[in-house]
C-alpha positions in Angstrom: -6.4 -19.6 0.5 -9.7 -18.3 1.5 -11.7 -15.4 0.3 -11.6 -12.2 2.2 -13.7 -9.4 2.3 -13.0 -5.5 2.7 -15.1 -2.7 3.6 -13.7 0.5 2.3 -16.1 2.3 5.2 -14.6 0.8 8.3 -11.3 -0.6 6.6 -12.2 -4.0 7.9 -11.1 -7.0 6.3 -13.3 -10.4 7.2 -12.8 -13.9 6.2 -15.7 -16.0 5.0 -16.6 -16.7 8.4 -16.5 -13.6 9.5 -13.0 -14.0 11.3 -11.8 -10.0 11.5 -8.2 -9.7 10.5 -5.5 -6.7 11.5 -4.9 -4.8 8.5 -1.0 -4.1 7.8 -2.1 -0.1 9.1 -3.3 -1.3 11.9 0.1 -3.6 12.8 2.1 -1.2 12.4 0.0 1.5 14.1 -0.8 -0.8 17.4 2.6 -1.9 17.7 3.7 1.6 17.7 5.8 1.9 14.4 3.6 4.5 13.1 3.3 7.4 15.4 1.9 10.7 15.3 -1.3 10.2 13.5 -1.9 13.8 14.0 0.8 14.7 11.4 -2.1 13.1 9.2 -4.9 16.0 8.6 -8.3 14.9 7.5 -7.0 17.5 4.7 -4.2 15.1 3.8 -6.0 12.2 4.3 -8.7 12.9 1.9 -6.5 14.2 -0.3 -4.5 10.8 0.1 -7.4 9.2 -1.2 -8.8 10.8 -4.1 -5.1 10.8 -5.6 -5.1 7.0 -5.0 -9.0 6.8 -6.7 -7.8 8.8 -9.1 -5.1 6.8 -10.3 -6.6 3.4 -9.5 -9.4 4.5 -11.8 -7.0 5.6 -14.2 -4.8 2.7 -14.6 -8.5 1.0 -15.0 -9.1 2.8 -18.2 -12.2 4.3 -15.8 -11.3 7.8 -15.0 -13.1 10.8 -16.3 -10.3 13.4 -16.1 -12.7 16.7 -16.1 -14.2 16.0 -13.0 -10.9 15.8 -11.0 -10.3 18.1 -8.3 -7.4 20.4 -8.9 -5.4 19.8 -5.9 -5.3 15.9 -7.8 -4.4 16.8 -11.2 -0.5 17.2 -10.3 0.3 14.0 -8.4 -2.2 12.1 -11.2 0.3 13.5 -13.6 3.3 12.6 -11.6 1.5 9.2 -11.5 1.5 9.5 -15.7 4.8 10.5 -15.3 6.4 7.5 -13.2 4.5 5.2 -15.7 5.8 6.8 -18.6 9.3 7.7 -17.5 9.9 3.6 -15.9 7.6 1.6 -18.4 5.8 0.3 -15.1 3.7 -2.3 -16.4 0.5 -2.6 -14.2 -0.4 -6.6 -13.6 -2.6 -6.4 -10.6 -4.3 -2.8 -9.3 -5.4 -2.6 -5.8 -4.6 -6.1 -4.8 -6.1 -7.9 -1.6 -3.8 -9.6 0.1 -4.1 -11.9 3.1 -1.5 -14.3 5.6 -1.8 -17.0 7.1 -0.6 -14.8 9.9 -3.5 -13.4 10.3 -3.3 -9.7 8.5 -4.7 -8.5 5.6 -3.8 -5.7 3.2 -4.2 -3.9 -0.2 -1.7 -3.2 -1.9 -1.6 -0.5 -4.4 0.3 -2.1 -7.7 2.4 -5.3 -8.6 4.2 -4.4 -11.9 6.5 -5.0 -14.3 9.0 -2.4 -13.6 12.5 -3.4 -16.1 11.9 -6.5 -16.5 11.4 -7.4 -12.6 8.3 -8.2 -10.5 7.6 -5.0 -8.4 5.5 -4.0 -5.4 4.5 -0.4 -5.8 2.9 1.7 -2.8 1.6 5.5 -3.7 2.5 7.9 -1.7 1.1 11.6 -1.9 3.7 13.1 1.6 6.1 15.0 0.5 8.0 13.3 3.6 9.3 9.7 3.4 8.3 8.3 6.7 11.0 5.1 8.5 7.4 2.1 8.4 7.1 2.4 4.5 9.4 -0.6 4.2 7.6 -2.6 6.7 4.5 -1.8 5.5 5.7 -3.4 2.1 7.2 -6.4 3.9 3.9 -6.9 5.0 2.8 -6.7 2.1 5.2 -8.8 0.5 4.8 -11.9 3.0 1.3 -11.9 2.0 1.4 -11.6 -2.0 4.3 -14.2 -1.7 1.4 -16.9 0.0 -0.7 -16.5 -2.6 1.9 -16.3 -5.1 4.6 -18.4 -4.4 5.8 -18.1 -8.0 6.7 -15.4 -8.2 10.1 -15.3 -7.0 12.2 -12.2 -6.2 9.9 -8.9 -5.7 11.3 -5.2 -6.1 9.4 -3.1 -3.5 9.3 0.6 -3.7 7.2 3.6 -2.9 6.1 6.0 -6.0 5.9 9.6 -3.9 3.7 11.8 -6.0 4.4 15.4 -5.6 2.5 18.0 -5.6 4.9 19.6 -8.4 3.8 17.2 -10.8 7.2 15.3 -10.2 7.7 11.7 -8.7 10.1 10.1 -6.1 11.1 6.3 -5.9 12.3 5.1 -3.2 13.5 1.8 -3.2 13.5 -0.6 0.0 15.6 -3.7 -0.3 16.4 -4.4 3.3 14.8 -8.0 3.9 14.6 -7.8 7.5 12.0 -5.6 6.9 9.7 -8.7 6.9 11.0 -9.9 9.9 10.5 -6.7 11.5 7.1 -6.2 10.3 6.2 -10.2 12.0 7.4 -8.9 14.7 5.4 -5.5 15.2 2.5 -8.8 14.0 3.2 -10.4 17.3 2.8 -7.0 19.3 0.0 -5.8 18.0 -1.4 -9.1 18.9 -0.3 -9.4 22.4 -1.1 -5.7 22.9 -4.6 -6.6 22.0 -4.9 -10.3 24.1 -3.9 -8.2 27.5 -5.9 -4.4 26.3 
């Protein structure tokens, strides 16, 4: 498969020959799964991200833990906490994934989580919102091109709380892939006629 770029500023992810792919976000955002970005404060958002930073850069080895914010020190130890509490192995950290579909992705973690391959997603909402399993299909359909090897995948989302504590929630519904191609072909058609 081809090499594909991502820029973190506009969230845009490019082939080689400049070919722009829909990120899995935006498929499920255009097709109208996700809803209601204005649930989403630039608060939370931002938030969102230096949790995500934060434990990216930690799982690196990188992170310098006396210039965290905070508001980011509890879900960074709920983060500790889910590692240390489930042995979750990190293999790959922020992986980019791409389909021959046409999307593109990160994902946050592939693991080793009891002895089975898993898909990890960070969440920092307290609320579990209905797209997070499609939003892993996605994810899924595109780690499984470039890996075919690797068999069956456990997908789940790590909710880090702003108590320091952790929820898994585990999504084994398969359709979730088909539903997720579906809201693909939408969010493409939407596009052709807009």
């Amino acid at each position: 498969m081809e090499k594909i770029n991502f820029d973190k500023e506009s969230h845009t992810y490019t082939t080689s020959e400049g070919v722009t792919l829909i990120s899995v976000t935006q498929v499920l955002t255009e097709a109208g799964v996700i809803s209601g970005g204005n649930f989403y404060t630039d608060y939370a958002c931002q938030r969102g991200t230096m949790s995500h930073l934060a434990c990216e850069y930690y799982d690196d080895g990188d992170l310098d833990e006396s210039e965290i914010d905070p508001v980011i020190i509890p879900r960074l130890e709920a983060w500790k906490k889910f590692k240390r509490e489930t042995k979750f192995e990190v293999i790959e950290n922020e992986l980019l994934v791409h389909s021959i579909h046409g999307f593109a992705g990160t994902l946050d973690r592939l693991g080793d989580m009891g002895g089975a391959t898993t898909l990890v997603d960070i969440k920092t909402s307290a609320a579990q919102a209905p797209w997070w399993g499609l939003q892993l299909g996605g994810y899924e359909i595109a780690l499984k091109e470039m890996k075919p090897d690797l068999g069956l995948i456990n997908r789940v989302t790590v909710q880090l709380l702003e108590s320091g504590e952790y929820k898994i929630t585990s999504f084994k519904d398969r359709n979730d892939k088909k539903v997720f191609l579906a809201a693909l072909a939408l969010a493409k058609w939407k596009r052709r006629i807009a």
